[in-house]
Predicted model as a PDB file, atoms N, CA, C, CB and O in Angstrom, pLDDT in the B-factor column:
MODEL        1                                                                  
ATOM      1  N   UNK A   1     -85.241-201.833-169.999  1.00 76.00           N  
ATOM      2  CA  UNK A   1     -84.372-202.611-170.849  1.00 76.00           C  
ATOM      3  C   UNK A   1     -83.623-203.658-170.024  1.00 76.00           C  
ATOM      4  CB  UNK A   1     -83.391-201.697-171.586  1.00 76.00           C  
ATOM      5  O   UNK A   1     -83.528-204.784-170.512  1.00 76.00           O  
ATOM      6  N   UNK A   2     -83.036-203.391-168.727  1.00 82.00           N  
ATOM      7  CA  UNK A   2     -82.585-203.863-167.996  1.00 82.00           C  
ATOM      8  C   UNK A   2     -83.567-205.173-167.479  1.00 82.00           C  
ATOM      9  CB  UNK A   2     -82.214-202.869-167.247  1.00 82.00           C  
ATOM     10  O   UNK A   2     -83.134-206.258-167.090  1.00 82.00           O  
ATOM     11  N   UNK A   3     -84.355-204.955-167.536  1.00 87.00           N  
ATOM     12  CA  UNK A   3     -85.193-205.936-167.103  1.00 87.00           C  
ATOM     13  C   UNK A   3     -85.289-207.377-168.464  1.00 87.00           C  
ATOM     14  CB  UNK A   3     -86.759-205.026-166.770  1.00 87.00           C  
ATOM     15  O   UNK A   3     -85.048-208.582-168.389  1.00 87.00           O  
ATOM     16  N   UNK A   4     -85.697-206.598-169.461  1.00 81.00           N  
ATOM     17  CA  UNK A   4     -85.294-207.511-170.624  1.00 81.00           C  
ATOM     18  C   UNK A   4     -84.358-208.484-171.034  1.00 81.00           C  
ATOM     19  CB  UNK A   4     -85.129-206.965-171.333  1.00 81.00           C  
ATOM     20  O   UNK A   4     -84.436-209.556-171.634  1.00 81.00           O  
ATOM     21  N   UNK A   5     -83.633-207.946-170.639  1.00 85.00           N  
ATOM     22  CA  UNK A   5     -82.302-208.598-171.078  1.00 85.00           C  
ATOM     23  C   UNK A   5     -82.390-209.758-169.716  1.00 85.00           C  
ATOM     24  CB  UNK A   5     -80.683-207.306-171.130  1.00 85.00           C  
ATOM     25  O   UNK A   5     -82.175-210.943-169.972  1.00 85.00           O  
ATOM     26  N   UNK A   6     -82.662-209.407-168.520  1.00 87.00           N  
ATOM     27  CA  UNK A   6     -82.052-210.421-167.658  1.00 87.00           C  
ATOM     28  C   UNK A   6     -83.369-211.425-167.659  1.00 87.00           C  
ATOM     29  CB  UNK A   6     -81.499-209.794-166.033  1.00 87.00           C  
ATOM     30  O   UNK A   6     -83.104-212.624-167.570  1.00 87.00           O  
ATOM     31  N   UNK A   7     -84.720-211.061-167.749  1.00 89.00           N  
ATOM     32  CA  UNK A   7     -85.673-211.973-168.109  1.00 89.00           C  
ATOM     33  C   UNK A   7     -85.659-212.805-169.362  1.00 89.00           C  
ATOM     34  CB  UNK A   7     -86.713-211.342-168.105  1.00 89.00           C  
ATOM     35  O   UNK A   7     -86.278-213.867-169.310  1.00 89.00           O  
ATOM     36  N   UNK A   8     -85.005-212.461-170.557  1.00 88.00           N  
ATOM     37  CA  UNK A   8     -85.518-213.123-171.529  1.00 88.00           C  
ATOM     38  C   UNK A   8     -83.394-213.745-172.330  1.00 88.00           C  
ATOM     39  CB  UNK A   8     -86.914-211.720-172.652  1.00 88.00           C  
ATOM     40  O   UNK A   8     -82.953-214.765-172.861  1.00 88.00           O  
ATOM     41  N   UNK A   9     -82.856-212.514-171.966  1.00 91.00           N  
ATOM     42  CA  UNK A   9     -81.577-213.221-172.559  1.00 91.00           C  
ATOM     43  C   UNK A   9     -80.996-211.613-173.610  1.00 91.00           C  
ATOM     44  CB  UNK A   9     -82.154-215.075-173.766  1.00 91.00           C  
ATOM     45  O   UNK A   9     -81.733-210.750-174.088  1.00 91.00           O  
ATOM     46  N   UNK A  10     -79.297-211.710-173.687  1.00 90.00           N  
ATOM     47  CA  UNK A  10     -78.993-211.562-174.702  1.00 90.00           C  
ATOM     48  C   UNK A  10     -79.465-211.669-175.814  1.00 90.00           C  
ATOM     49  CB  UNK A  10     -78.406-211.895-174.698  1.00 90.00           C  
ATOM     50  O   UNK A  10     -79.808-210.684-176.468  1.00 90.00           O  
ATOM     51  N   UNK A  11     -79.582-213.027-176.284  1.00 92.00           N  
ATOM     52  CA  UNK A  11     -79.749-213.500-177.284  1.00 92.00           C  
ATOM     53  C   UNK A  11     -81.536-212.973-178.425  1.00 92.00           C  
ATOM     54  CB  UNK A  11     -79.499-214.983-176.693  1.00 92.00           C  
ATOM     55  O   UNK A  11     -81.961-212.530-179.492  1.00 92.00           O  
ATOM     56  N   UNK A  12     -81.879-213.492-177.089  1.00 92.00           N  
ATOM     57  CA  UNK A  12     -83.515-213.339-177.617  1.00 92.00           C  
ATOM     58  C   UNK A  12     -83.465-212.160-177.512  1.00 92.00           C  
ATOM     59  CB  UNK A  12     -84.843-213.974-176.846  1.00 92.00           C  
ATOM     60  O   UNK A  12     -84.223-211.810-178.416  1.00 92.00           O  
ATOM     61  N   UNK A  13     -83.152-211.380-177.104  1.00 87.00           N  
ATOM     62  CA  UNK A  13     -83.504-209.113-177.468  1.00 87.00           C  
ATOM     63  C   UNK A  13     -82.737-209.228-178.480  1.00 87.00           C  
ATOM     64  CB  UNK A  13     -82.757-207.393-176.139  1.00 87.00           C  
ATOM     65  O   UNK A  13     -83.424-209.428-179.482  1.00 87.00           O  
ATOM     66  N   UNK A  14     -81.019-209.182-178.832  1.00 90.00           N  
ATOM     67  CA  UNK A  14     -80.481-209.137-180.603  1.00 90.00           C  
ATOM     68  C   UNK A  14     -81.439-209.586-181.623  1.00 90.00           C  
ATOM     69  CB  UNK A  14     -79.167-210.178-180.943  1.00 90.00           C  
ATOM     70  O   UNK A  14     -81.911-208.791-182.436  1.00 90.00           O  
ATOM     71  N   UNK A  15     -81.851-211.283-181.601  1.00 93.00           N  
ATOM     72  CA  UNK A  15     -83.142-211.323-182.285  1.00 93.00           C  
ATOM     73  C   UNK A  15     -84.193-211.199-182.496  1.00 93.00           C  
ATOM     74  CB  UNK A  15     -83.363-211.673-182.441  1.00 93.00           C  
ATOM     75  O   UNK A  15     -84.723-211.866-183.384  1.00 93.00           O  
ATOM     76  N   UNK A  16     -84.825-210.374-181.821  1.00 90.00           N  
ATOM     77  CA  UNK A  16     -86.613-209.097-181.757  1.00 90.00           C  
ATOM     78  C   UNK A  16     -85.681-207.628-182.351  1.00 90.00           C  
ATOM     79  CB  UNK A  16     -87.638-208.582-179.175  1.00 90.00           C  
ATOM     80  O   UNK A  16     -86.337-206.756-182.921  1.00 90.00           O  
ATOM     81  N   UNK A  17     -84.861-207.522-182.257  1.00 90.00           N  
ATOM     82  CA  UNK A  17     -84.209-206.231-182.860  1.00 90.00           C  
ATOM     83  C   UNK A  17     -83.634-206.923-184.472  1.00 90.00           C  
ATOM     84  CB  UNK A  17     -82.694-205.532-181.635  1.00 90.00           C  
ATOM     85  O   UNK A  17     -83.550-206.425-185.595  1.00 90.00           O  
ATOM     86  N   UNK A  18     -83.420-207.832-184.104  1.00 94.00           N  
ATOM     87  CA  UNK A  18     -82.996-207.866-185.799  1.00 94.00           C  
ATOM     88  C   UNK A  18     -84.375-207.939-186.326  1.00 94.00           C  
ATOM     89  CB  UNK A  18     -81.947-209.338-186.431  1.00 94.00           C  
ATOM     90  O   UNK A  18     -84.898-206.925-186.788  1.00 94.00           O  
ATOM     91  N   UNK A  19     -85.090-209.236-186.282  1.00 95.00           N  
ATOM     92  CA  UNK A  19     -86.673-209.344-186.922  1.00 95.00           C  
ATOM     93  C   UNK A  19     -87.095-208.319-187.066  1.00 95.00           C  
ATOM     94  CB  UNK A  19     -87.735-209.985-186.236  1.00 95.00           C  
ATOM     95  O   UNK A  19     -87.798-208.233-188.072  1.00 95.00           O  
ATOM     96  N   UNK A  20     -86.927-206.841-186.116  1.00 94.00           N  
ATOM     97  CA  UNK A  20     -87.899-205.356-186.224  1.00 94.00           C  
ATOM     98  C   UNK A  20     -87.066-204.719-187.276  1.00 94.00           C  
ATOM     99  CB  UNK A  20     -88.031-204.210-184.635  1.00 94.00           C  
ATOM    100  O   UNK A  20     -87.679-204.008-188.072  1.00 94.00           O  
ATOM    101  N   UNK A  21     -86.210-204.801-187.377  1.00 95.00           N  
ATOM    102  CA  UNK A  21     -85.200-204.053-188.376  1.00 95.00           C  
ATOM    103  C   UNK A  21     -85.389-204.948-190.055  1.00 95.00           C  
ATOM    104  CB  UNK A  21     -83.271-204.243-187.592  1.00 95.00           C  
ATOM    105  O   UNK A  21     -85.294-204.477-191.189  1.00 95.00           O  
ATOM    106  N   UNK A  22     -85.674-206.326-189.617  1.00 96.00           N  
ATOM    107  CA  UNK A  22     -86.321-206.756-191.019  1.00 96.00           C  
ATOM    108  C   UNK A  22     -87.619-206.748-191.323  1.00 96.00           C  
ATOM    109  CB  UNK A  22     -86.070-207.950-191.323  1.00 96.00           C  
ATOM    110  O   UNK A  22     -87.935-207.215-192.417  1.00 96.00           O  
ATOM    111  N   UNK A  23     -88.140-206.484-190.878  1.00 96.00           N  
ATOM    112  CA  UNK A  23     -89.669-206.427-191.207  1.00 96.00           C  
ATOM    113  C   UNK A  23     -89.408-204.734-191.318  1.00 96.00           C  
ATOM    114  CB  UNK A  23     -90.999-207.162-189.818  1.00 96.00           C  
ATOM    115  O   UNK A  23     -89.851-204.313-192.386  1.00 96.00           O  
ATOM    116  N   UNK A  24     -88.879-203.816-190.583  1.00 96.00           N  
ATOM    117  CA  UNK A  24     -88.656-202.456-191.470  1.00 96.00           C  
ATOM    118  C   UNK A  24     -88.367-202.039-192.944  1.00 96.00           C  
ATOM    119  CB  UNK A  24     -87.732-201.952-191.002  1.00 96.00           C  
ATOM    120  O   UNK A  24     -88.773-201.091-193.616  1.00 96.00           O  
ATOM    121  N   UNK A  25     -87.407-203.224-193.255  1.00 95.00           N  
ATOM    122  CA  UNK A  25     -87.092-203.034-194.369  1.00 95.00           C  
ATOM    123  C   UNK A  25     -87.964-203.895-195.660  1.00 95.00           C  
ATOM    124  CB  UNK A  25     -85.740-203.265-194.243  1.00 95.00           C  
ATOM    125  O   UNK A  25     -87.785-203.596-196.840  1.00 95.00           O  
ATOM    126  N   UNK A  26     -88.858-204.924-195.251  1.00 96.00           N  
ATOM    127  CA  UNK A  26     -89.740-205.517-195.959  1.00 96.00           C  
ATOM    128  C   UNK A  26     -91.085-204.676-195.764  1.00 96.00           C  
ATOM    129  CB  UNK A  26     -89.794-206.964-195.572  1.00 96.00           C  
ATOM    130  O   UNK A  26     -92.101-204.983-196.387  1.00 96.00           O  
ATOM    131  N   UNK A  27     -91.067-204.156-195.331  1.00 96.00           N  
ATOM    132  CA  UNK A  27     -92.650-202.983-195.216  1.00 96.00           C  
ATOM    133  C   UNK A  27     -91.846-201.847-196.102  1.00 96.00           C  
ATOM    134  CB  UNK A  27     -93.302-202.168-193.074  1.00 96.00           C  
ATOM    135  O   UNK A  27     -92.633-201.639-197.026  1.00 96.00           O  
ATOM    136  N   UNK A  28     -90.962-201.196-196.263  1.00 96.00           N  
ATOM    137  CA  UNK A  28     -90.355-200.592-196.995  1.00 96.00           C  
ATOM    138  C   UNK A  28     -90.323-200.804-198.493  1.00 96.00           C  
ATOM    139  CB  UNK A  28     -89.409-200.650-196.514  1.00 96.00           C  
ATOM    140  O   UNK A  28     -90.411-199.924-199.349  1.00 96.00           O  
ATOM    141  N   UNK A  29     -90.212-201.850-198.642  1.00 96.00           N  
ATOM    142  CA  UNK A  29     -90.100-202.837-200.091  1.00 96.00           C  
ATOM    143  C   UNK A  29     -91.058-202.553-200.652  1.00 96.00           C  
ATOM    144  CB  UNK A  29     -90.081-204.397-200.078  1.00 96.00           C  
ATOM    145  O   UNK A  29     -90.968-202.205-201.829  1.00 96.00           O  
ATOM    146  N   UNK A  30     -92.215-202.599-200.051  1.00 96.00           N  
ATOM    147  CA  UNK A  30     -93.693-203.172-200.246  1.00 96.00           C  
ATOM    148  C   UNK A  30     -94.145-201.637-200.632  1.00 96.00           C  
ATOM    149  CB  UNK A  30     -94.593-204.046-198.675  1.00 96.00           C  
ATOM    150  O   UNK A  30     -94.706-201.457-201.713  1.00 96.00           O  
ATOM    151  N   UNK A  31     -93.973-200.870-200.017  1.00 96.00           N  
ATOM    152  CA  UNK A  31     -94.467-199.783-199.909  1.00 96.00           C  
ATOM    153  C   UNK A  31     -93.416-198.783-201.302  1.00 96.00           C  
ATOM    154  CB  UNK A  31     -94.370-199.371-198.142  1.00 96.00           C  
ATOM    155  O   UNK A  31     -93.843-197.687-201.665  1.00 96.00           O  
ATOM    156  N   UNK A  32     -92.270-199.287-201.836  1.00 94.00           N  
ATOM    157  CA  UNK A  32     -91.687-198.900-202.908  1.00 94.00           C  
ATOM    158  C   UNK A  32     -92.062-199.438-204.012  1.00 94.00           C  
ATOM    159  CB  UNK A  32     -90.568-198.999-202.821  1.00 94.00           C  
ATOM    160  O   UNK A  32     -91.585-199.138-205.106  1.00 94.00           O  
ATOM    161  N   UNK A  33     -93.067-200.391-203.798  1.00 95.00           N  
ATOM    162  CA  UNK A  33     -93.562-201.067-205.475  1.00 95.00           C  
ATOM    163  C   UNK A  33     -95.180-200.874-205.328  1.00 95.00           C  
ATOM    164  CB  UNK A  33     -93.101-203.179-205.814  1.00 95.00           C  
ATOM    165  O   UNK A  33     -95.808-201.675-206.020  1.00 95.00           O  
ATOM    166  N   UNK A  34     -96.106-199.823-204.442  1.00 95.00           N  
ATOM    167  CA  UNK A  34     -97.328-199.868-204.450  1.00 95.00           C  
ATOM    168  C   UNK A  34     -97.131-198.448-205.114  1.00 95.00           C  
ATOM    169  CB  UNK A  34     -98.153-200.186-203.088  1.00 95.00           C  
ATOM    170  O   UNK A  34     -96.013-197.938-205.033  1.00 95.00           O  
ATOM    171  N   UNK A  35     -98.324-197.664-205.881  1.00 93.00           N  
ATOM    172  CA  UNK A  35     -97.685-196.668-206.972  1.00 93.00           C  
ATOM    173  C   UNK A  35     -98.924-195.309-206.122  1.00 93.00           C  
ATOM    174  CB  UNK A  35     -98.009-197.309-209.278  1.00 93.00           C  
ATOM    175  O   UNK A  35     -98.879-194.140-206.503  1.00 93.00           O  
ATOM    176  N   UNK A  36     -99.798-195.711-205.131  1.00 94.00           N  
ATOM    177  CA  UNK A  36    -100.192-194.664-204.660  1.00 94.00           C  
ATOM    178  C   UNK A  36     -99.648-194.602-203.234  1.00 94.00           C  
ATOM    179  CB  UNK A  36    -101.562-194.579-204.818  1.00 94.00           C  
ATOM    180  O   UNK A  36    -100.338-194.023-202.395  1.00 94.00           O  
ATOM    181  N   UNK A  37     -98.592-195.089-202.910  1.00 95.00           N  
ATOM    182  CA  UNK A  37     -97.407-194.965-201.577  1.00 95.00           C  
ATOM    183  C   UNK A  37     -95.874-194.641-201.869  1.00 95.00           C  
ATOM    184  CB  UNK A  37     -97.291-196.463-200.775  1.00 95.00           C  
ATOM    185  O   UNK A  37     -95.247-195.086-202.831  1.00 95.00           O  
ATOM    186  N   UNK A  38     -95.316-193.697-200.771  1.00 94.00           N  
ATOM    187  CA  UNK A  38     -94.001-193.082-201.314  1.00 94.00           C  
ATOM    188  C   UNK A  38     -93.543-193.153-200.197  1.00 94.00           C  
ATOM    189  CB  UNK A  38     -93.879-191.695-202.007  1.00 94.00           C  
ATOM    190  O   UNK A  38     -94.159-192.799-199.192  1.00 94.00           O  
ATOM    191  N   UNK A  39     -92.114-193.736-200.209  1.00 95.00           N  
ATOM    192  CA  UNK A  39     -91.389-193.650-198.603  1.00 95.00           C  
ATOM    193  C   UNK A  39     -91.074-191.676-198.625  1.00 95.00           C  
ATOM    194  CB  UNK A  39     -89.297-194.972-198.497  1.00 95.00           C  
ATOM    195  O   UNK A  39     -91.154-190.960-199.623  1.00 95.00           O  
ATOM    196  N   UNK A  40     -90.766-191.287-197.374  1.00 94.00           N  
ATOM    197  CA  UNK A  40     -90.700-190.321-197.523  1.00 94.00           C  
ATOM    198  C   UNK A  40     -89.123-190.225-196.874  1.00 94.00           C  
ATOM    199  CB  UNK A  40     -91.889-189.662-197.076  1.00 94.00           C  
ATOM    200  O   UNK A  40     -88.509-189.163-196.970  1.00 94.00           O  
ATOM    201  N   UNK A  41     -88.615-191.217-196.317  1.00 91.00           N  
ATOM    202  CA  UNK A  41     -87.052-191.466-196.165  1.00 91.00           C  
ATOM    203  C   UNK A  41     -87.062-193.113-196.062  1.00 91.00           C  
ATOM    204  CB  UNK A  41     -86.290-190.622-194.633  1.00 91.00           C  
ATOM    205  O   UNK A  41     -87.977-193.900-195.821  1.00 91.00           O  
ATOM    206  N   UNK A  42     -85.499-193.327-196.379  1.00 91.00           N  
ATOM    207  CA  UNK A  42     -85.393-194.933-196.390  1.00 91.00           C  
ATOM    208  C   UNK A  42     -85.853-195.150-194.473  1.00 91.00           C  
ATOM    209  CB  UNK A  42     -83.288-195.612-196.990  1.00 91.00           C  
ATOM    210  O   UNK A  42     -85.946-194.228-193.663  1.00 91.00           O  
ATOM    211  N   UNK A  43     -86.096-196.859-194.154  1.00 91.00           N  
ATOM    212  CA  UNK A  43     -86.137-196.519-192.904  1.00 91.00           C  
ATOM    213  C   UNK A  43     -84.922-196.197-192.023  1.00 91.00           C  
ATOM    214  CB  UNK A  43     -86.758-197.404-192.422  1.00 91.00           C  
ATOM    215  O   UNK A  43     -83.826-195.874-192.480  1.00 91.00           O  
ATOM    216  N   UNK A  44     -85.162-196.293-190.951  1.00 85.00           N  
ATOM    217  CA  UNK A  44     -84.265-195.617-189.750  1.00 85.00           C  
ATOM    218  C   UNK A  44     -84.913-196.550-188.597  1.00 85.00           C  
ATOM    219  CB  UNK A  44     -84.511-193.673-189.459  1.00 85.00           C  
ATOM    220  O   UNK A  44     -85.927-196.528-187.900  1.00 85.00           O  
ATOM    221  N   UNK A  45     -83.519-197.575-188.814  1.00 86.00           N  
ATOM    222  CA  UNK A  45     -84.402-198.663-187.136  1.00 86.00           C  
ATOM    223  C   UNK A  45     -85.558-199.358-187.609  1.00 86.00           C  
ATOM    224  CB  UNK A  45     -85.258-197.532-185.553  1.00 86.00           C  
ATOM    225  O   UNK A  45     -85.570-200.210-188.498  1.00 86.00           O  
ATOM    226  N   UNK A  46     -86.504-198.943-186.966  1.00 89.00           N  
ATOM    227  CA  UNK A  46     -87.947-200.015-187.054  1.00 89.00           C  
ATOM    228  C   UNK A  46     -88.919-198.956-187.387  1.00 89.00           C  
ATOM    229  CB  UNK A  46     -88.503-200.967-185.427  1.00 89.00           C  
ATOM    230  O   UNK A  46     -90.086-199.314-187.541  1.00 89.00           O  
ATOM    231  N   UNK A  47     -88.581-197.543-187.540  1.00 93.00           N  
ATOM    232  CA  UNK A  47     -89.016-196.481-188.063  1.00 93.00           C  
ATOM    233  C   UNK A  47     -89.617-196.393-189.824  1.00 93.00           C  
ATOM    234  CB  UNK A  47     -87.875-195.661-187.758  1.00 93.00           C  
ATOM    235  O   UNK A  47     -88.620-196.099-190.484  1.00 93.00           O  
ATOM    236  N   UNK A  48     -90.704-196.522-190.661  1.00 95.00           N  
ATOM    237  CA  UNK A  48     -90.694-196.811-191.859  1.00 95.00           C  
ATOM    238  C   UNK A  48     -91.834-194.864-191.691  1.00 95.00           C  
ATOM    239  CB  UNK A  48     -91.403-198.823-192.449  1.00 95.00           C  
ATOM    240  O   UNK A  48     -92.666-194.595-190.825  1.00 95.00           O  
ATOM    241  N   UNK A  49     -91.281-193.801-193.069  1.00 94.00           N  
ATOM    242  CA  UNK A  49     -92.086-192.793-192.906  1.00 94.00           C  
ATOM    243  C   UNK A  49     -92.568-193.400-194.040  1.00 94.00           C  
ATOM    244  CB  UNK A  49     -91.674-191.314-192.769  1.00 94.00           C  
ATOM    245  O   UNK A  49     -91.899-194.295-194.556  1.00 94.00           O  
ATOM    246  N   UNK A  50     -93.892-192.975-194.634  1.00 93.00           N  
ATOM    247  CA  UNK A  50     -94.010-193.221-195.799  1.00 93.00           C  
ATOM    248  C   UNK A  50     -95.523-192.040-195.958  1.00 93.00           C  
ATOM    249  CB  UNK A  50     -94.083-195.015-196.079  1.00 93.00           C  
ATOM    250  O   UNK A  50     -96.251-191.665-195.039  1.00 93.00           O  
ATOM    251  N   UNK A  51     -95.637-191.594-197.810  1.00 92.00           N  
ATOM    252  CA  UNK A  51     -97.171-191.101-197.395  1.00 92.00           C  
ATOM    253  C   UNK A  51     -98.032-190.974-198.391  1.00 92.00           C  
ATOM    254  CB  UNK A  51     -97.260-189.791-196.755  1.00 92.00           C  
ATOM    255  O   UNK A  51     -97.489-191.143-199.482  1.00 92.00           O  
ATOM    256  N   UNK A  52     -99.214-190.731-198.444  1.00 91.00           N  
ATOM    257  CA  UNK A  52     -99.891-191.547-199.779  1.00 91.00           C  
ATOM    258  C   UNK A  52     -99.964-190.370-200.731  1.00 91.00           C  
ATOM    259  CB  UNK A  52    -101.603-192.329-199.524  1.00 91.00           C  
ATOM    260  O   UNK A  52     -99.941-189.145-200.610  1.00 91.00           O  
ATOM    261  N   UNK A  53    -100.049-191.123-201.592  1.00 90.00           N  
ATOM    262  CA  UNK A  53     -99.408-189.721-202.923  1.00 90.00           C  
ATOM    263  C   UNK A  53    -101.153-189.640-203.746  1.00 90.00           C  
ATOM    264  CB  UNK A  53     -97.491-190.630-204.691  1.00 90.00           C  
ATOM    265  O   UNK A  53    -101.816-190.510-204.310  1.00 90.00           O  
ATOM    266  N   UNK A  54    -101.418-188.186-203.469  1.00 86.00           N  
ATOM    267  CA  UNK A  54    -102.511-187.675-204.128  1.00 86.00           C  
ATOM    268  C   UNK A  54    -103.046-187.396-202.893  1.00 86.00           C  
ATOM    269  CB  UNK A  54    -103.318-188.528-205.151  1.00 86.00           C  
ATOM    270  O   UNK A  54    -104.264-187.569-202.952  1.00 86.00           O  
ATOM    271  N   UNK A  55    -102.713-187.065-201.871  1.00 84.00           N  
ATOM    272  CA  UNK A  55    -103.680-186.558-200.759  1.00 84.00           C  
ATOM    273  C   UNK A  55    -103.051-185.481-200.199  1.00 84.00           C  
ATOM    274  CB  UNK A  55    -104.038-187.575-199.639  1.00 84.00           C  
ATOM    275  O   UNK A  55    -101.832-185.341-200.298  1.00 84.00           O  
ATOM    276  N   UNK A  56    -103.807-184.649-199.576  1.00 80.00           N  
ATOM    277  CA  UNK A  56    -103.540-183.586-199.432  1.00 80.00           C  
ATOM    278  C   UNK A  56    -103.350-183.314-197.737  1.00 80.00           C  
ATOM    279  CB  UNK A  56    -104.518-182.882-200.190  1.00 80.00           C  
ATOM    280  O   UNK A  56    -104.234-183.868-197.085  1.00 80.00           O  
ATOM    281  N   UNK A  57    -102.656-182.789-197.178  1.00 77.00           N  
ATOM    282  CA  UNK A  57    -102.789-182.633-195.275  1.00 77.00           C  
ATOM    283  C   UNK A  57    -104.178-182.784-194.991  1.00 77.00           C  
ATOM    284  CB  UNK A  57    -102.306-180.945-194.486  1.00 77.00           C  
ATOM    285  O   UNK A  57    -104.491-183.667-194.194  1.00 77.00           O  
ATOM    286  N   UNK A  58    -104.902-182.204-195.411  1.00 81.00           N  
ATOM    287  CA  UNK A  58    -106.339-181.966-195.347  1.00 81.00           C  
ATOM    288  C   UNK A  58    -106.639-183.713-194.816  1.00 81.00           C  
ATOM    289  CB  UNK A  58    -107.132-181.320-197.103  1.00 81.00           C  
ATOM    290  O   UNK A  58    -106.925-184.032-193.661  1.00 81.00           O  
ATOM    291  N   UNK A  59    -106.502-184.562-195.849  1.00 75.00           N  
ATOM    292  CA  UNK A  59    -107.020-185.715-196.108  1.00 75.00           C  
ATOM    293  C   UNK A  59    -106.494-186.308-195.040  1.00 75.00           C  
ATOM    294  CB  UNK A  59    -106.793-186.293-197.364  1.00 75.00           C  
ATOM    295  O   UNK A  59    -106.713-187.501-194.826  1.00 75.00           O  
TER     296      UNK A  59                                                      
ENDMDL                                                                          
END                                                                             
């Protein structure tokens, strides 16, 4: 991380963490209006669970 920050900036790591945290929540979206996909918690971070509804562990 340390390395990040002094190669690329403050600035530019806050914004790759915000963009990952919005695109979490727009894959989230997407995945709440498709009717054979179910979040299985809201996300968490850049974390999205989600899982397809009618399948079984098996599958």
């Amino acid at each position: 991380m340390w390395f990040s920050l002094a190669t690329h900036g403050a600035t530019a790591y806050r914004e790759a963490i915000s963009r990952c945290l919005a695109l979490a929540r727009e894959i989230a979206a997407e995945i709440a209006v498709r009717p054979h996909l179910a979040l299985v918690r809201d996300p968490e971070l850049s974390v999205v669970v989600f899982r397809r509804e009618g399948w079984t562990a098996a599958d």
